[in-house]
C-alpha positions in Angstrom: -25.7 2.3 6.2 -24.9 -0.1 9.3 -21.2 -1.0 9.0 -20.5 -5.0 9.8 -17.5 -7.1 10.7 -16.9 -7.5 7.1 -16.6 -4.3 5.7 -15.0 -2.9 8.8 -12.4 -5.4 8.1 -11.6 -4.6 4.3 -11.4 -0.5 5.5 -9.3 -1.8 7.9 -7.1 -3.7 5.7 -6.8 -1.5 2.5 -5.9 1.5 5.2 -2.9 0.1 6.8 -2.3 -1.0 3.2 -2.0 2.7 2.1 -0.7 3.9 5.0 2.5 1.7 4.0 2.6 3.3 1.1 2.6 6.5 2.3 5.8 5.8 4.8 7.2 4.7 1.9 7.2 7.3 -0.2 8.1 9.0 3.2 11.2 7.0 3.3 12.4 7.4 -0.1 11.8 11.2 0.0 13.7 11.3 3.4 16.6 9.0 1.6 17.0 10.2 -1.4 15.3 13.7 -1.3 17.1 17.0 -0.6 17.9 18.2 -4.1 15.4 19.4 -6.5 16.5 16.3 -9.2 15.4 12.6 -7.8 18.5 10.7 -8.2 18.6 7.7 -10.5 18.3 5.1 -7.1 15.4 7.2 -5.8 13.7 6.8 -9.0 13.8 2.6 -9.2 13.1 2.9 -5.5 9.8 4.5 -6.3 9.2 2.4 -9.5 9.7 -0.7 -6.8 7.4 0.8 -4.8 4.8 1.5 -6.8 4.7 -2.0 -8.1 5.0 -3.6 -4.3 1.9 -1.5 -3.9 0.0 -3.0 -6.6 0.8 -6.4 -6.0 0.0 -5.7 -1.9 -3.6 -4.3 -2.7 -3.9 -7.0 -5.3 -3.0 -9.7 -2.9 -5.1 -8.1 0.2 -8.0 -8.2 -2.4 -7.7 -11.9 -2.8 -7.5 -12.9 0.3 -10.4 -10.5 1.7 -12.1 -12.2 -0.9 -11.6 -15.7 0.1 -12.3 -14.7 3.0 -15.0 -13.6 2.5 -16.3 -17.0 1.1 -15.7 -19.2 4.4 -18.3 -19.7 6.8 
C-alpha cells in the first residue's frame, strides 16, 4: 500500500492529536498524583480532558475532511 500526501497527513494529525492527550494525562498524574486516591480536582481534570479529546479528534476529523474535498 503506497502511502500519499493525504493519508500521511491524517497519521500525522490524529498522532500529535494523541500525543496531547497523552501529556495530558502526564500532567494531571504529575499534578495531582502521588497518593493512591485521585483527588476530587484531579478527577474533573481528567473528565475535562477526556472530553477536550473528543471534541479535538472530532474537530481534526472535520477539517481533514474538508480538506480533503478542495482541489
Amino acid at each position: 500500500m503506497e502511502i500519499d500526501a493525504e493519508l500521511r497527513r491524517q497519521i500525522t494529525v490524529s498522532l500529535a492529536a494523541a500525543a496531547v492527550f497523552i501529556v495530558g494525562l502526564v500532567g494531571i498524574g504529575v499534578t495531582f498524583g502521588g497518593s493512591t486516591v485521585l483527588p476530587e480536582a484531579g478527577a474533573i481534570a481528567l473528565i475535562a480532558l477526556l472530553a477536550g479529546f473528543v471534541l479535538l479528534m472530532a474537530g481534526i476529523g472535520t477539517y481533514l475532511m474538508r480538506a480533503k474535498d478542495e482541489p
